[in-house]
N, C-alpha and C positions, 0 to 999 in steps of 0.2 A: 310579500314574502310569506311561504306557509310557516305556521307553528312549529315548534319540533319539528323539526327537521335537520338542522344545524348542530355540533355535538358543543357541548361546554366547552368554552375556550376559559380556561382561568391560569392561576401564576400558581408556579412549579419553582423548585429549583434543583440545578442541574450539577453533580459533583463529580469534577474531573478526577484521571487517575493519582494525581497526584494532591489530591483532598482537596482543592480549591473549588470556590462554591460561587454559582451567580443567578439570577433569578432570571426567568423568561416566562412569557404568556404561551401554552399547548394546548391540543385537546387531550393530552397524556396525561392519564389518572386523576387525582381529584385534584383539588385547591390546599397547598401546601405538602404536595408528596416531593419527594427526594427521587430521583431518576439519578442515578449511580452509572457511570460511563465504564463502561470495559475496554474501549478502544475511543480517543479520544486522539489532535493533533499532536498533545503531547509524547503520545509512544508509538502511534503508527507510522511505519516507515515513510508512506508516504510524504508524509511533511517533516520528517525528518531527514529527508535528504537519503533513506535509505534504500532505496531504488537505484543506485549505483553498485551498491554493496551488492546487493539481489544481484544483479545482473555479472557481477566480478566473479561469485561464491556459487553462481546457479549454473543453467544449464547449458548456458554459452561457453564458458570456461570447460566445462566437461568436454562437452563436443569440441573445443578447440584444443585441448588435453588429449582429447583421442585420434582426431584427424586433421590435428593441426598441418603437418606437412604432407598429408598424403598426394602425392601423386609429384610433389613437387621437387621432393628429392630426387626423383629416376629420372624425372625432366631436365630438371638441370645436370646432372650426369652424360645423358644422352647428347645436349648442346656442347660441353666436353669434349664428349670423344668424337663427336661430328667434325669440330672446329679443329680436331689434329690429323 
């Protein structure tokens, strides 16, 4: 194996958003720095199940807000007046 080549691997630790703190071995900054999370399992939608919510409040709901019945009402109207 060559010399340097490899980056430092040492212990870090890691502070979730909600201040909880735990230690892991990275090549991320030095030996004993603090890596501070901004988007962590704790608030991102994803793992909090909010990928439902997204999809209720986004742009499916819009467009089914907009063109939820299109075409459907004059269709069944027409089957209606057909069938008298």
């Amino acid at each position: 194996m060559k010399a340097d080549v490899h980056p430092d691997y040492h212990e870090i630790t890691v502070q979730q958003t909600d201040g909880t703190t735990y230690k892991t071995r990275s090549t991320w900054g030095k030996e004993g720095d603090v890596l501070k999370l901004d988007v962590d399992p704790l608030t991102h939608p994803a793992w909090q199940g909010g990928t439902g919510k997204v999809v209720e409040k986004g742009q499916l709901s819009k467009f089914e807000k907009r063109f939820g019945n299109f075409g459907l009402v004059e269709a069944e109207e027409k089957k209606a007046e057909d069938k008298k």
